[in-house]
C-alpha positions as CSV (number, residue, x, y, z in Angstrom):
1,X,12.6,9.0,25.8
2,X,9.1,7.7,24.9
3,X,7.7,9.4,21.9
4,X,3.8,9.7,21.0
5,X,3.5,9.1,17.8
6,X,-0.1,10.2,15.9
7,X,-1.9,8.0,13.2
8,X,-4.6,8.5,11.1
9,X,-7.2,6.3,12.8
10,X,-6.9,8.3,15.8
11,X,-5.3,6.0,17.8
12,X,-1.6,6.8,18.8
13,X,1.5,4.5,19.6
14,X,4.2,5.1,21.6
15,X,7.5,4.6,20.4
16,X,10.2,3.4,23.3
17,X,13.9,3.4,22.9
18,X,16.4,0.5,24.5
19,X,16.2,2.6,27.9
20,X,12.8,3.0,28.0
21,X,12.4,-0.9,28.1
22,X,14.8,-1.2,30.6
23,X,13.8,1.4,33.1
24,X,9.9,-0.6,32.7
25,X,12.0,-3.9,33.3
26,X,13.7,-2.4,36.4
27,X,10.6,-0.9,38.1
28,X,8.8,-3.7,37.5
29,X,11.7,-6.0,39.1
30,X,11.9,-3.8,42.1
31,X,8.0,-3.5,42.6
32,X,7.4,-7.7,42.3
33,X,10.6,-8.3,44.6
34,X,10.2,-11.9,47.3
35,X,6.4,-12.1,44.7
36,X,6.1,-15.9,44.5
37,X,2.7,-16.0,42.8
38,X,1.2,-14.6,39.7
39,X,-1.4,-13.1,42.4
40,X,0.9,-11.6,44.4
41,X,2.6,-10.0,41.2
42,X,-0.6,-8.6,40.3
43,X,-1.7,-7.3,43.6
44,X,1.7,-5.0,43.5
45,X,1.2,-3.8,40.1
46,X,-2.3,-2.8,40.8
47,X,-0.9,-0.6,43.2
48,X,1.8,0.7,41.3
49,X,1.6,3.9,38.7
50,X,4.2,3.8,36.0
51,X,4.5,7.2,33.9
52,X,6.0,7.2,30.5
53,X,7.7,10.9,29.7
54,X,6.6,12.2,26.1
55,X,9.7,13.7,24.1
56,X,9.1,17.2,23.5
């Protein structure tokens, strides 16, 4: 699970495991699916919201 992780210039990363990555790759796969162009790619992902969970 994704994990927020706090610095001290205020900006924060997020730290992703091996199944993170691939649940992005898979949704990302599935959304861009018979997308022949870079334009068409983007198009999709503009319409697309993908939500990372935090750990707890």
């Amino acid at each position: 699970m994704a994990k927020i992780i706090e610095n001290t210039s205020g900006r924060r990363n997020i730290r992703l495991n091996t199944d993170d990555i691939l649940n992005i790759v898979r949704e990302y796969q599935n959304i861009t699916i018979n997308s022949f162009s870079y334009n068409e790619i983007r198009e999709k992902l503009d319409k697309f919201e993908l939500f990372l969970p935090e750990e707890l």
